[in-house]
One Martini backbone bead per residue (centre of mass of N, CA, C, O) as a GRO file, in nm:
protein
  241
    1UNK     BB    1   2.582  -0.009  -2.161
    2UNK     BB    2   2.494  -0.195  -1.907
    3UNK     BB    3   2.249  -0.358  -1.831
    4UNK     BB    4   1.988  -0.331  -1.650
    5UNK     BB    5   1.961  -0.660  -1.556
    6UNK     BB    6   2.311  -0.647  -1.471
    7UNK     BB    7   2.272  -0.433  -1.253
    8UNK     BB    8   2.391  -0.464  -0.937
    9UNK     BB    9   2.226  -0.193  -0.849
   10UNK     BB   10   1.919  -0.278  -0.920
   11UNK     BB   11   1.946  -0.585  -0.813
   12UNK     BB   12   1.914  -0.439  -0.506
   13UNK     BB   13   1.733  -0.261  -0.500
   14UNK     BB   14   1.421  -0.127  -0.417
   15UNK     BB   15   1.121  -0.144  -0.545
   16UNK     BB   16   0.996   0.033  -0.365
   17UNK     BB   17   0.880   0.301  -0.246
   18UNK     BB   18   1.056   0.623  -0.083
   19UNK     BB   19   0.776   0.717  -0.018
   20UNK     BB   20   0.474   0.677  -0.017
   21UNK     BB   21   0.123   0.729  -0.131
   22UNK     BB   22  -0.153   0.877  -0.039
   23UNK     BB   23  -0.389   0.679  -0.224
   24UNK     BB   24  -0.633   0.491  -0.462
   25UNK     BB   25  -0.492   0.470  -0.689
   26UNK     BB   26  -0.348   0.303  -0.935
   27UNK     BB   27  -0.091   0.491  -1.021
   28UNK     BB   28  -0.031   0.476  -0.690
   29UNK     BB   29   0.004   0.152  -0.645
   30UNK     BB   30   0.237   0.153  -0.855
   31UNK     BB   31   0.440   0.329  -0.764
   32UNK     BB   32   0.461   0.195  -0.458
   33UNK     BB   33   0.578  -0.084  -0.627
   34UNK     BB   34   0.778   0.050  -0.792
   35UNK     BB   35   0.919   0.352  -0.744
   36UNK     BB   36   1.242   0.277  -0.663
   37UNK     BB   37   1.337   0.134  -0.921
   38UNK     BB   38   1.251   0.370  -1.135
   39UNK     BB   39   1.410   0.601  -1.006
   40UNK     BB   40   1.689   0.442  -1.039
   41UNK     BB   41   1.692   0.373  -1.347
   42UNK     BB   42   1.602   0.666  -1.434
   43UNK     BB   43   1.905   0.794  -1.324
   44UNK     BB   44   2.054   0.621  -1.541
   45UNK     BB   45   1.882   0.718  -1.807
   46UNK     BB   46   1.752   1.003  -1.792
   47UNK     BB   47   1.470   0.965  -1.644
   48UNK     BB   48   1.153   1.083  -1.562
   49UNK     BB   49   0.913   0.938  -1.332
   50UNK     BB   50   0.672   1.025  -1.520
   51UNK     BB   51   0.729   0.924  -1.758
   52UNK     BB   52   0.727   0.600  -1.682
   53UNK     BB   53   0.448   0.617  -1.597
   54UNK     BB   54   0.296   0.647  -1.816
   55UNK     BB   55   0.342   0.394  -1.927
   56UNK     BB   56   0.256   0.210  -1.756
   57UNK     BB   57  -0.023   0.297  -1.736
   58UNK     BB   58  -0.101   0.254  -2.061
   59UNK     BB   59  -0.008  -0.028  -2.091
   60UNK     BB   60  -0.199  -0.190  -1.821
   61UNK     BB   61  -0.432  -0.001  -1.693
   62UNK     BB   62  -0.342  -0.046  -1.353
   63UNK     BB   63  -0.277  -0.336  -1.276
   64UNK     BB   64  -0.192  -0.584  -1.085
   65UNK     BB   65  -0.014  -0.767  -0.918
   66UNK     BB   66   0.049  -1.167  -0.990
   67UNK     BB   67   0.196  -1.425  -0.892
   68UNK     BB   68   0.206  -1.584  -1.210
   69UNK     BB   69   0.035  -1.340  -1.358
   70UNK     BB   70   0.058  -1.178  -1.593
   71UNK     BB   71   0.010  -0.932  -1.763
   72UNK     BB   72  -0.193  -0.926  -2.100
   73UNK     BB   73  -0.201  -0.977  -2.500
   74UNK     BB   74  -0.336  -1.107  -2.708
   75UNK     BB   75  -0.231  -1.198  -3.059
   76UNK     BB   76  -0.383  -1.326  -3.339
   77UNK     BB   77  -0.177  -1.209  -3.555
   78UNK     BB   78   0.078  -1.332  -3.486
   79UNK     BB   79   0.025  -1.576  -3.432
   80UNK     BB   80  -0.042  -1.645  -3.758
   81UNK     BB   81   0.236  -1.560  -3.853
   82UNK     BB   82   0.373  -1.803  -3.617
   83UNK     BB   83   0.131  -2.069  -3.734
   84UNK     BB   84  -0.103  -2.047  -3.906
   85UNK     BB   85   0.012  -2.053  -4.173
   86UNK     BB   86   0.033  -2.395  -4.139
   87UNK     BB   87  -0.270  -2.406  -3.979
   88UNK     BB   88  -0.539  -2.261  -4.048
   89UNK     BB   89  -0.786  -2.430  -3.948
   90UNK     BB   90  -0.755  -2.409  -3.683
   91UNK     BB   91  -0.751  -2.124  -3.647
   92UNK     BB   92  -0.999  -2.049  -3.738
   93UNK     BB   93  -1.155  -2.167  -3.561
   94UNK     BB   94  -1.025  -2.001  -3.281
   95UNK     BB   95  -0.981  -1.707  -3.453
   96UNK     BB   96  -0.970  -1.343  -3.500
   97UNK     BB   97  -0.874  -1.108  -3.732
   98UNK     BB   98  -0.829  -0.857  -3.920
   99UNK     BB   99  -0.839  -0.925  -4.266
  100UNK     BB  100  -0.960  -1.189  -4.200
  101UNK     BB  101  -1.229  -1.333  -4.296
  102UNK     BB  102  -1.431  -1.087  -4.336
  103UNK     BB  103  -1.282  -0.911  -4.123
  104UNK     BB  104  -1.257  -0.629  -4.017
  105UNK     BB  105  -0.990  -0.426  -3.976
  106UNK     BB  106  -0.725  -0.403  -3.864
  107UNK     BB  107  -0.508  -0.657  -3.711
  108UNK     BB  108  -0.547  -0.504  -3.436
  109UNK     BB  109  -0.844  -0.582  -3.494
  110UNK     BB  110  -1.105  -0.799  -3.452
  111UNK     BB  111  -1.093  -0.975  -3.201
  112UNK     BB  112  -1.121  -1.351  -3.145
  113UNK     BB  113  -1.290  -1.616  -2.978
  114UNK     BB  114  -1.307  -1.979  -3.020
  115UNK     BB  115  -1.340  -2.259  -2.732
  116UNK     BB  116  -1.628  -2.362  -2.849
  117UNK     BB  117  -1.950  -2.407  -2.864
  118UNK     BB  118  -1.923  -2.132  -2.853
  119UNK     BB  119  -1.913  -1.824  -2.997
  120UNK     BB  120  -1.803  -1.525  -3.088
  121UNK     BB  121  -1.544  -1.337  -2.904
  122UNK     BB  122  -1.428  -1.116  -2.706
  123UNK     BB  123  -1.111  -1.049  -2.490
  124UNK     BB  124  -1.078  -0.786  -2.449
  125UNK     BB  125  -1.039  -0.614  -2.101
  126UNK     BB  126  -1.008  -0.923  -1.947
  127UNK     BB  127  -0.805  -1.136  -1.842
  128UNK     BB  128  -0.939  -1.407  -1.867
  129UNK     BB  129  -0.954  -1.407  -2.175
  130UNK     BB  130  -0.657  -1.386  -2.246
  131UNK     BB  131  -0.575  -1.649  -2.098
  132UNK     BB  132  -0.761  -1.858  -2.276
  133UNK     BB  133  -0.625  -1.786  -2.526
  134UNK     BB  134  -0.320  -1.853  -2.447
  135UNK     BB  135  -0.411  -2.137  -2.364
  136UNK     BB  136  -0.500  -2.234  -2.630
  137UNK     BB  137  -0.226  -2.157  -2.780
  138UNK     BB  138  -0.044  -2.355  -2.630
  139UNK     BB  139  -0.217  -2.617  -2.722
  140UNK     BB  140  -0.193  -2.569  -3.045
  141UNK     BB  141   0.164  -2.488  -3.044
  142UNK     BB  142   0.304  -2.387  -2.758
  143UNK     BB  143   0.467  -2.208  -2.535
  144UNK     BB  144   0.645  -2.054  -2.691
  145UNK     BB  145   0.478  -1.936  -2.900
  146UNK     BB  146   0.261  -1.799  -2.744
  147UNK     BB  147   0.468  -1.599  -2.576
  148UNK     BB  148   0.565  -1.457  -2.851
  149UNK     BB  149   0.198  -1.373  -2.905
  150UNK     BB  150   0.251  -1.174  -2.631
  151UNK     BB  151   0.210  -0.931  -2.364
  152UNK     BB  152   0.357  -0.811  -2.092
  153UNK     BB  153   0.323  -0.652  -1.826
  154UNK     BB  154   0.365  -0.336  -1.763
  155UNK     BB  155   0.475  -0.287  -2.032
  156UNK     BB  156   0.413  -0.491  -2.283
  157UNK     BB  157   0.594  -0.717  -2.369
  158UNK     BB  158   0.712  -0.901  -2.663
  159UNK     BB  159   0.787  -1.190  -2.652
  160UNK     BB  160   0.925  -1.146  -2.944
  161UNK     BB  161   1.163  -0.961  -2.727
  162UNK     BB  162   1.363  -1.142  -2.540
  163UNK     BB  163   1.654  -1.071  -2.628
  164UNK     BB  164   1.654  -0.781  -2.589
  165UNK     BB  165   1.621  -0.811  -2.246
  166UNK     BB  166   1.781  -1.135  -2.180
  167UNK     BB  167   1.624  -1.411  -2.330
  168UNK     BB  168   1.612  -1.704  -2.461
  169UNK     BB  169   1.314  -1.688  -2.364
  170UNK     BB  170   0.993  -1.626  -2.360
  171UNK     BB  171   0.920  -1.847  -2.125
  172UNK     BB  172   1.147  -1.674  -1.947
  173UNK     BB  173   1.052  -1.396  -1.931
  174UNK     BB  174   0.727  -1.521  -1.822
  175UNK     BB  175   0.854  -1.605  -1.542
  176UNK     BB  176   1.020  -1.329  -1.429
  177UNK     BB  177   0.763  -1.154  -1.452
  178UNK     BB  178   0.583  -1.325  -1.252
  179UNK     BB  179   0.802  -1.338  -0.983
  180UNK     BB  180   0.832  -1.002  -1.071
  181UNK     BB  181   0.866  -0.661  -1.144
  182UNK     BB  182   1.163  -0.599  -1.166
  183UNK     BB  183   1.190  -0.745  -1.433
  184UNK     BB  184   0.990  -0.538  -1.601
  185UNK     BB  185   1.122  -0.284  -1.542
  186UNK     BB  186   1.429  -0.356  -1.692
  187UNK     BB  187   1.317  -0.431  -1.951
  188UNK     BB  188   1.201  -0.164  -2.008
  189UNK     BB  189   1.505  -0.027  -2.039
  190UNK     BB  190   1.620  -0.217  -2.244
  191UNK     BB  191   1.415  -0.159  -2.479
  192UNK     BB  192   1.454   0.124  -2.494
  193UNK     BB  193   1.746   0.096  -2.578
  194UNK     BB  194   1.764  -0.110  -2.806
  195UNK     BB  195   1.549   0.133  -2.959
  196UNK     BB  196   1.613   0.431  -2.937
  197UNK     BB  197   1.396   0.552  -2.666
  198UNK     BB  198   1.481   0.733  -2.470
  199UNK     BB  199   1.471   1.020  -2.573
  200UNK     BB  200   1.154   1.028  -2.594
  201UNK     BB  201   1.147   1.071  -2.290
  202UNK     BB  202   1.315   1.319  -2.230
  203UNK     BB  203   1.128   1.523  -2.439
  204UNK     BB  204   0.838   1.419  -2.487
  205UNK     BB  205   0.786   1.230  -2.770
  206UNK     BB  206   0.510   1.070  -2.781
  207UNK     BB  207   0.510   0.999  -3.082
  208UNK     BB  208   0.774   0.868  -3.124
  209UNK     BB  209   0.781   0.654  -2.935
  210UNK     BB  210   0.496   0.486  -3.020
  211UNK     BB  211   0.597   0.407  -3.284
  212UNK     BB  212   0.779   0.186  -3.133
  213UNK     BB  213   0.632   0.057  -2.921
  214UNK     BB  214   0.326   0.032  -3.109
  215UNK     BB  215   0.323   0.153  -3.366
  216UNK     BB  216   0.250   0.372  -3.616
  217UNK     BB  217  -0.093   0.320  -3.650
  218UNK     BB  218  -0.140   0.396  -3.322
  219UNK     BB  219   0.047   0.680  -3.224
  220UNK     BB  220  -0.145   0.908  -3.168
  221UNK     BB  221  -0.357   0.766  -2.967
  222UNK     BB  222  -0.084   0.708  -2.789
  223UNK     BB  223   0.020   0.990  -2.742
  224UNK     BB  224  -0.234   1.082  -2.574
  225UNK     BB  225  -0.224   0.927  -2.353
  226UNK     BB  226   0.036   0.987  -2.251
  227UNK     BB  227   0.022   1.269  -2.189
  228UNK     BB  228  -0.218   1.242  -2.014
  229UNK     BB  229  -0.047   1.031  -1.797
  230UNK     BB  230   0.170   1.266  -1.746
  231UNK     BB  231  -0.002   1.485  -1.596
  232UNK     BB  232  -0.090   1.282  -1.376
  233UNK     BB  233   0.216   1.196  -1.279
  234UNK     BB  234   0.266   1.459  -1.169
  235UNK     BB  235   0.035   1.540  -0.988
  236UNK     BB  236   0.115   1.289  -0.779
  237UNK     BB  237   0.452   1.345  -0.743
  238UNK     BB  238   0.416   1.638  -0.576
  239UNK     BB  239   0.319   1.486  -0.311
  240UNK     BB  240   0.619   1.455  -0.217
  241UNK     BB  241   0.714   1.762  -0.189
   0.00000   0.00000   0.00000
């Protein structure tokens, strides 16, 4: 299958839905900027488009796109794995998460930021915080690194993830994603095809999917989210009927 980044019919389709919905919920005005070419992506994929919407919903939180500030998450136990190890006294001055320096659970919990004379904070939960350990990171390690060991826009594509989807590098990946959202929908059918889960969104396998796509650790907590928001997804685009 030709990547879905260099199918020339994705690359020309429209971006918007065609027709709007008419409401003011977060998953409808996701769908209203994105939902032409999810759905056209999703017909040459054999996936239906609340499948695609749900997993959007789910993973950005419904944030709307700003252009050159993709939605993020860092993680600082990635940055830790891809440069910590090397320099640890910096990180620790600046990072934690689970399982490291007496922080409880696991390593994808417990994250914290300290960026000057404040105390630790968590910086999960909005935009602001994520960009600040972002820059911090970038400081730190430099771009490449920092862009490695984060998650970027409506999918939210591990930057460390960037050649599965067709860029030379994390930080092409994301000046792409700030650009347009065209480029994080192809991303996301380029990872699912990479990864082999398409077939787990055609069949509704919604813990299938969450495992490779989240992780197997807390694939059950992400696969009932992801049903709750196929259910609201189905209901939203009935409403086009």
């Amino acid at each position: 299958m030709t990547a879905f980044r260099s199918d020339p019919r994705l690359a020309r389709h429209h971006l918007k839905a065609r027709p709007r919905i008419d409401s003011r919920s977060p998953m409808a005005a996701m769908w209203n900027r994105i939902g032409g070419l999810l759905e056209r992506a999703g017909r040459i994929a054999g996936l239906e488009p609340a499948a695609m919407l749900a997993v959007w919903t789910v993973e950005c939180g419904g944030l709307d796109f700003r252009r050159g500030r993709p939605v993020l998450r860092f993680e600082p136990h990635v940055f830790f794995a891809r440069w910590g190890t090397d320099n640890e006294e910096a990180f620790d001055a600046h990072f934690q998460f689970g399982g490291r320096m007496g922080v409880e659970g696991a390593r994808w919990q417990g994250h914290r930021l300290r960026s000057g004379a404040d105390g630790w904070r968590r910086f999960h939960g909005e935009q602001e915080g994520e960009y600040e350990a972002f820059a911090l990171a970038r400081r730190l390690a430099g771009g490449e690194i920092a862009c490695q060991c984060a998650s970027f826009g409506g999918p939210q594509i591990m930057g460390f993830n960037h050649a599965l989807v067709g860029y030379d590098s994390a930080e092409a990946m994301v000046r792409a994603f700030g650009r347009s959202e065209r480029w994080q929908v192809l991303a996301f059918f380029d990872f699912c095809a990479a990864k082999g889960i398409l077939d787990t969104l055609r069949t509704r396998d919604w813990k299938g999917f969450a495992t490779v796509y989240n992780g197997p650790g807390n694939a059950e907590a992400y696969a009932a989210k992801l049903q709750a928001a196929h259910g609201e997804a189905l209901a939203l685009l009935s409403k086009m009927q």
